[in-house]
Chimera marker file (.cmm) of the C-alpha trace (Angstrom):
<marker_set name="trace">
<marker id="1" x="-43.830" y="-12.476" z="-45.534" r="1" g="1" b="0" radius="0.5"/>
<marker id="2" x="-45.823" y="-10.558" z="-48.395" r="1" g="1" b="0" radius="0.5"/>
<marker id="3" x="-46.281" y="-14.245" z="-50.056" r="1" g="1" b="0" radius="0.5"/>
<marker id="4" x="-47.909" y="-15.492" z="-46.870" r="1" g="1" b="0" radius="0.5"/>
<marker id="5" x="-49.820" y="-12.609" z="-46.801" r="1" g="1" b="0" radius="0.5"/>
<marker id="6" x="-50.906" y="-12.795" z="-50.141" r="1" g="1" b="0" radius="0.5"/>
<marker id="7" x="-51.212" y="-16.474" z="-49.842" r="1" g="1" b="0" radius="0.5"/>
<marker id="8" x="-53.823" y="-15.910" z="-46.844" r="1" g="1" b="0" radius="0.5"/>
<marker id="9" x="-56.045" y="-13.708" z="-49.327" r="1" g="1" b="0" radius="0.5"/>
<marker id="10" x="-56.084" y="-15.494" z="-52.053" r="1" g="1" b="0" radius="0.5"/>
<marker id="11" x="-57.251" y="-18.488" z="-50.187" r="1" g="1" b="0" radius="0.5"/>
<marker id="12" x="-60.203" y="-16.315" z="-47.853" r="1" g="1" b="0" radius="0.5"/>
<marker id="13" x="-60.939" y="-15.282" z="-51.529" r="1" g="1" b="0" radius="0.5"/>
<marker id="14" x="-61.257" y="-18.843" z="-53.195" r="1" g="1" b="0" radius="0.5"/>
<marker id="15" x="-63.242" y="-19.745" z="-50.093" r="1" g="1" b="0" radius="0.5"/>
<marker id="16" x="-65.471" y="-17.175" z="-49.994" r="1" g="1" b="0" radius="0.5"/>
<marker id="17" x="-66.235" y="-16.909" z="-53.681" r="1" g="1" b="0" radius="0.5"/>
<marker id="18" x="-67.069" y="-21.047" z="-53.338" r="1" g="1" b="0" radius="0.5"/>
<marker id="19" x="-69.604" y="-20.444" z="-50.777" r="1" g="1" b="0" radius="0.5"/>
<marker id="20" x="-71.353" y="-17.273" z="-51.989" r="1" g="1" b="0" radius="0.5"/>
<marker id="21" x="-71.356" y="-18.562" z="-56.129" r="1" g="1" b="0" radius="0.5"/>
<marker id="22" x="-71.641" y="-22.701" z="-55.797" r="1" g="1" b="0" radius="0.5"/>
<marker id="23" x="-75.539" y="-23.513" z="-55.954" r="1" g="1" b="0" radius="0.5"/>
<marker id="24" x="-75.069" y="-26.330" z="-53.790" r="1" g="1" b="0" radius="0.5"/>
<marker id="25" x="-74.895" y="-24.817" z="-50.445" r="1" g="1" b="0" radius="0.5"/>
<marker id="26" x="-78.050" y="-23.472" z="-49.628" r="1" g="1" b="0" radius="0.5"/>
<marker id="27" x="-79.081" y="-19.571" z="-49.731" r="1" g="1" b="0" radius="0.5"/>
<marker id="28" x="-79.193" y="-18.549" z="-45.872" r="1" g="1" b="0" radius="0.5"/>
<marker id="29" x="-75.772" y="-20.207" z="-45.493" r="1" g="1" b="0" radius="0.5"/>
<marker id="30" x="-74.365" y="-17.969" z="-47.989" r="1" g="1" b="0" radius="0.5"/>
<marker id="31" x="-75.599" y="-15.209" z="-47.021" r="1" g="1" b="0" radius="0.5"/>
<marker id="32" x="-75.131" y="-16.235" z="-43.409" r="1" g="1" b="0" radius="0.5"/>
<marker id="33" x="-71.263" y="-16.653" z="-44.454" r="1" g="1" b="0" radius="0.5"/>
<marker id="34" x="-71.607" y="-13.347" z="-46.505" r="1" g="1" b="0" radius="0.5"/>
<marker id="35" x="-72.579" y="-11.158" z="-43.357" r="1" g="1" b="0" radius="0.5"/>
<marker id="36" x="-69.916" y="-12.632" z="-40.955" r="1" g="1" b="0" radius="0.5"/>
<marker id="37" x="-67.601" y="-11.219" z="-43.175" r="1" g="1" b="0" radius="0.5"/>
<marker id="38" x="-69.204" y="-7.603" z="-43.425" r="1" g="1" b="0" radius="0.5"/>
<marker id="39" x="-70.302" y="-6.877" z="-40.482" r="1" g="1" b="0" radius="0.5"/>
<marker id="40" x="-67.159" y="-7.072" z="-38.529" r="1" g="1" b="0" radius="0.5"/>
<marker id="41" x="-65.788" y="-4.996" z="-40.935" r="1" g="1" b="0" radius="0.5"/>
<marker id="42" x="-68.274" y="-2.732" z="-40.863" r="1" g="1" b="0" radius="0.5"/>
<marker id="43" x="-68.140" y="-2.181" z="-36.786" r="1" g="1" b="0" radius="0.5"/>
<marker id="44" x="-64.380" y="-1.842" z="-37.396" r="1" g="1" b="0" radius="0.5"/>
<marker id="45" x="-64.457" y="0.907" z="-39.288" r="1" g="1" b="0" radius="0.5"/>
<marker id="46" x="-67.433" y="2.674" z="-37.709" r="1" g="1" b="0" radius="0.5"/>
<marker id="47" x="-65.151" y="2.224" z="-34.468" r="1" g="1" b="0" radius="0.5"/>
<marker id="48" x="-62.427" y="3.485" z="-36.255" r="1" g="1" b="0" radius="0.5"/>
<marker id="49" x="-64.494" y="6.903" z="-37.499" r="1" g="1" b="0" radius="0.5"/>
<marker id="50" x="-65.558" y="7.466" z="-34.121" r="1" g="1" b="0" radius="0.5"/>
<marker id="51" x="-62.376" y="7.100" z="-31.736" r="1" g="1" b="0" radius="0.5"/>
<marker id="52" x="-59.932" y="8.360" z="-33.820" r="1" g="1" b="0" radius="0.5"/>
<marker id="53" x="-59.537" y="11.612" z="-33.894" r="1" g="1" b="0" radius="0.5"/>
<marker id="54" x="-58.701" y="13.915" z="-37.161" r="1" g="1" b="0" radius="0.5"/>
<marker id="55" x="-61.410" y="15.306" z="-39.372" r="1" g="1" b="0" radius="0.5"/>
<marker id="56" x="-59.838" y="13.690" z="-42.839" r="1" g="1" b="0" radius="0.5"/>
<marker id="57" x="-59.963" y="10.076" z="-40.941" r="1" g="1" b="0" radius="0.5"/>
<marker id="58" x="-63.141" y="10.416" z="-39.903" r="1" g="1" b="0" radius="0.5"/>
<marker id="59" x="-64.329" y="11.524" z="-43.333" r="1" g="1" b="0" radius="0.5"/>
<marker id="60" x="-62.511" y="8.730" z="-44.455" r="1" g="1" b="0" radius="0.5"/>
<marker id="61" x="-63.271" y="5.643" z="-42.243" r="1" g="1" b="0" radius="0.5"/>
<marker id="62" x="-66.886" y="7.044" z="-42.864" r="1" g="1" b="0" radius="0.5"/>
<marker id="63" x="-66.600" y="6.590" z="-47.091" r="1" g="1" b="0" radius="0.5"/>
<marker id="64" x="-64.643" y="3.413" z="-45.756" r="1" g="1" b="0" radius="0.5"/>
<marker id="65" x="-68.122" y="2.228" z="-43.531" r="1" g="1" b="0" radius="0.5"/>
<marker id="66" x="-70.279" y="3.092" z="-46.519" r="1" g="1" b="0" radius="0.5"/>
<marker id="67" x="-68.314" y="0.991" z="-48.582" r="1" g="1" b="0" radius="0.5"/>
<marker id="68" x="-68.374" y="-2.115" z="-47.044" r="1" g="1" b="0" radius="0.5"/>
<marker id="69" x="-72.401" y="-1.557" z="-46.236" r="1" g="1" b="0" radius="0.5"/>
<marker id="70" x="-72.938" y="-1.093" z="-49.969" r="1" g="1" b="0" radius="0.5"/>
<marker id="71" x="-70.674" y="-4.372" z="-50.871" r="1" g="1" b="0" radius="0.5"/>
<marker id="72" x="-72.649" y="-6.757" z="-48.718" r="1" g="1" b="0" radius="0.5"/>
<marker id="73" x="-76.043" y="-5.244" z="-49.747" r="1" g="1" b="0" radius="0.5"/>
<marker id="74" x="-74.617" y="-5.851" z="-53.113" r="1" g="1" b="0" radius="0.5"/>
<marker id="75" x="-73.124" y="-9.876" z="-52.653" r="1" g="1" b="0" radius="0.5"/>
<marker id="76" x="-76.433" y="-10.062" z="-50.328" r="1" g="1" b="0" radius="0.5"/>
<marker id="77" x="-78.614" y="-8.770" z="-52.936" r="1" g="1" b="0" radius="0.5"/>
<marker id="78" x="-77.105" y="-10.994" z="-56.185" r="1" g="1" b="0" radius="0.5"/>
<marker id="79" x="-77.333" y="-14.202" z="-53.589" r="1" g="1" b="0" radius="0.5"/>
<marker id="80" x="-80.919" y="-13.854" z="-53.385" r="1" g="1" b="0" radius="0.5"/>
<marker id="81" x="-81.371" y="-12.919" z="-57.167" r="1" g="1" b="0" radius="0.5"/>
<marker id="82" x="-80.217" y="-16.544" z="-57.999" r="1" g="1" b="0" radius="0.5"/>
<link id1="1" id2="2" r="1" g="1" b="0" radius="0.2"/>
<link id1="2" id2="3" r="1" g="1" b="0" radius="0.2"/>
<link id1="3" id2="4" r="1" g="1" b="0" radius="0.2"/>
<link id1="4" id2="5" r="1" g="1" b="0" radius="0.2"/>
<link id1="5" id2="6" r="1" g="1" b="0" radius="0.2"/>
<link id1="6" id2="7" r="1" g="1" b="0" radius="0.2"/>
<link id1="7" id2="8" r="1" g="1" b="0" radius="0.2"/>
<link id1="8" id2="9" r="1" g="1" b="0" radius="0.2"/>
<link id1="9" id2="10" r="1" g="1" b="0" radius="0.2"/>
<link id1="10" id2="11" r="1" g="1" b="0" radius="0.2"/>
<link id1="11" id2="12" r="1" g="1" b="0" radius="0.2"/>
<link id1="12" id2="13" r="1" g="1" b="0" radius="0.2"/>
<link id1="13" id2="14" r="1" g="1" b="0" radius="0.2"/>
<link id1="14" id2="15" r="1" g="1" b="0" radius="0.2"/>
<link id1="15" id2="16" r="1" g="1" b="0" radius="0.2"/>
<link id1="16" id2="17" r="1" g="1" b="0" radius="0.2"/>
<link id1="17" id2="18" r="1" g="1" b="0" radius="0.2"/>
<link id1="18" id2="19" r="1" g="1" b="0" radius="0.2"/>
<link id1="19" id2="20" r="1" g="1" b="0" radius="0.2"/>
<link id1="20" id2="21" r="1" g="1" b="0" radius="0.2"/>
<link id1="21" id2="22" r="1" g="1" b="0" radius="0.2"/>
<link id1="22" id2="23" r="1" g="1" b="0" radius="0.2"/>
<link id1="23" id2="24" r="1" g="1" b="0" radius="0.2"/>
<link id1="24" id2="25" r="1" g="1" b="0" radius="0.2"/>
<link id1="25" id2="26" r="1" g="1" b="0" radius="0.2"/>
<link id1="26" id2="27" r="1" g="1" b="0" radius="0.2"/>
<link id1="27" id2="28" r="1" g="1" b="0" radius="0.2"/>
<link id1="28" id2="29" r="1" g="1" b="0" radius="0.2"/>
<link id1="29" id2="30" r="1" g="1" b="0" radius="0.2"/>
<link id1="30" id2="31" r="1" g="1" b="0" radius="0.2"/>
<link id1="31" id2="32" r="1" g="1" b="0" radius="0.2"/>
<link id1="32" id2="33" r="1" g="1" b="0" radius="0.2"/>
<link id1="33" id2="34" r="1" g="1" b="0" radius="0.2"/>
<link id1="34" id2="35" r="1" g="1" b="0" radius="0.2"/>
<link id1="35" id2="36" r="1" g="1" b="0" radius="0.2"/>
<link id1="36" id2="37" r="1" g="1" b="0" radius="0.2"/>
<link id1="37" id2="38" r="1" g="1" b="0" radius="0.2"/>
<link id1="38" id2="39" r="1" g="1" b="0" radius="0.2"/>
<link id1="39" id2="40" r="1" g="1" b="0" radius="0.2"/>
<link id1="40" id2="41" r="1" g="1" b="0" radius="0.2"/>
<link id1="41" id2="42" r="1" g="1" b="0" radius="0.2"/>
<link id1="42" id2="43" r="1" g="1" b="0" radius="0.2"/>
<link id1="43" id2="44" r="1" g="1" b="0" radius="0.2"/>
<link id1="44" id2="45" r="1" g="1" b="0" radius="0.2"/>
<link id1="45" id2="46" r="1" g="1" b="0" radius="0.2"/>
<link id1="46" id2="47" r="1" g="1" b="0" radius="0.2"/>
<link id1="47" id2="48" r="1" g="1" b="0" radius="0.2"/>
<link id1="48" id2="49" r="1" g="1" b="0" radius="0.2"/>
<link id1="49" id2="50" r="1" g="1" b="0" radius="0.2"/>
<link id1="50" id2="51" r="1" g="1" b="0" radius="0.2"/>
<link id1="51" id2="52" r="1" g="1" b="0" radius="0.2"/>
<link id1="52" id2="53" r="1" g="1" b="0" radius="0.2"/>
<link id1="53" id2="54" r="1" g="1" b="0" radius="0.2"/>
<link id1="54" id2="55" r="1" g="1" b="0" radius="0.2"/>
<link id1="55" id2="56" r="1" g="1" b="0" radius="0.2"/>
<link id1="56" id2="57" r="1" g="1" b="0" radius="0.2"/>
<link id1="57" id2="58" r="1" g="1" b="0" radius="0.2"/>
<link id1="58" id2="59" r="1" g="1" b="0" radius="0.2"/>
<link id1="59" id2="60" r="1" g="1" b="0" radius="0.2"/>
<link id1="60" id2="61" r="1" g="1" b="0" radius="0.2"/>
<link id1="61" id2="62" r="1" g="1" b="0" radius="0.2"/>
<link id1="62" id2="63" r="1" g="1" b="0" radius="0.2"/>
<link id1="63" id2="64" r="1" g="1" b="0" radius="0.2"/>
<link id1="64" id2="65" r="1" g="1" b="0" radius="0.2"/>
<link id1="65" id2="66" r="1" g="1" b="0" radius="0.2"/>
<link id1="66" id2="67" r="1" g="1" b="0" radius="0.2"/>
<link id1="67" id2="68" r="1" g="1" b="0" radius="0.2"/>
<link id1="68" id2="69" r="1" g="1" b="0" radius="0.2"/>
<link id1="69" id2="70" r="1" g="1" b="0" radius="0.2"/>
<link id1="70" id2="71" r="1" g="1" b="0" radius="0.2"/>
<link id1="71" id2="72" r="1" g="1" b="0" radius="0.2"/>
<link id1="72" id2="73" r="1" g="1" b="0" radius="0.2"/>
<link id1="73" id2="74" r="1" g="1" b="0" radius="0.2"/>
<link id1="74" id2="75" r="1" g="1" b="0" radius="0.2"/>
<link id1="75" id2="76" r="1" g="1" b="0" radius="0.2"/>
<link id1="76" id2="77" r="1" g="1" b="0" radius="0.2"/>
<link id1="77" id2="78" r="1" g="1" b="0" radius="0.2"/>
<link id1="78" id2="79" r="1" g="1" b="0" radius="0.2"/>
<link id1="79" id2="80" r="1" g="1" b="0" radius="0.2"/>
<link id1="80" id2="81" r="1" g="1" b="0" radius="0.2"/>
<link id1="81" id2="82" r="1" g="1" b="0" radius="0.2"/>
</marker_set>
């Protein structure tokens, strides 16, 4: 099971690195492909800080959110650079 698992993620990862880094596909649908990744993450874990209860999970489904917002500025940011 942890093969398949890992088998998944390095694949999502091969797939997404090819459409964010290959010149060929053009900029808005890699950053379009960028943000459908992030932003679903990023509502999950906002969810997640605000329904759960606990003040160390919120705290850290918060640091979580704020994480995921800085990584697709950052993939966002170094698409447009090129």
């Amino acid at each position: 099971m942890d093969l398949v698992i890992e088998l998944i993620g390095e694949l999502l990862s091969a797939v997404f690195e090819l459409l964010t880094e290959n010149e060929r596909v053009p900029k808005p649908a890699r950053i379009a492909v960028t943000l459908m990744l992030f932003i679903p993450l990023i509502v999950m874990s906002t969810l997640c800080a605000v329904l759960i209860e606990g003040v160390a999970v919120k705290v850290l489904f918060a640091l979580v959110t704020l994480f995921f917002i800085l990584g697709g500025f950052v993939c966002v940011r170094r698409i447009i650079k090129k």
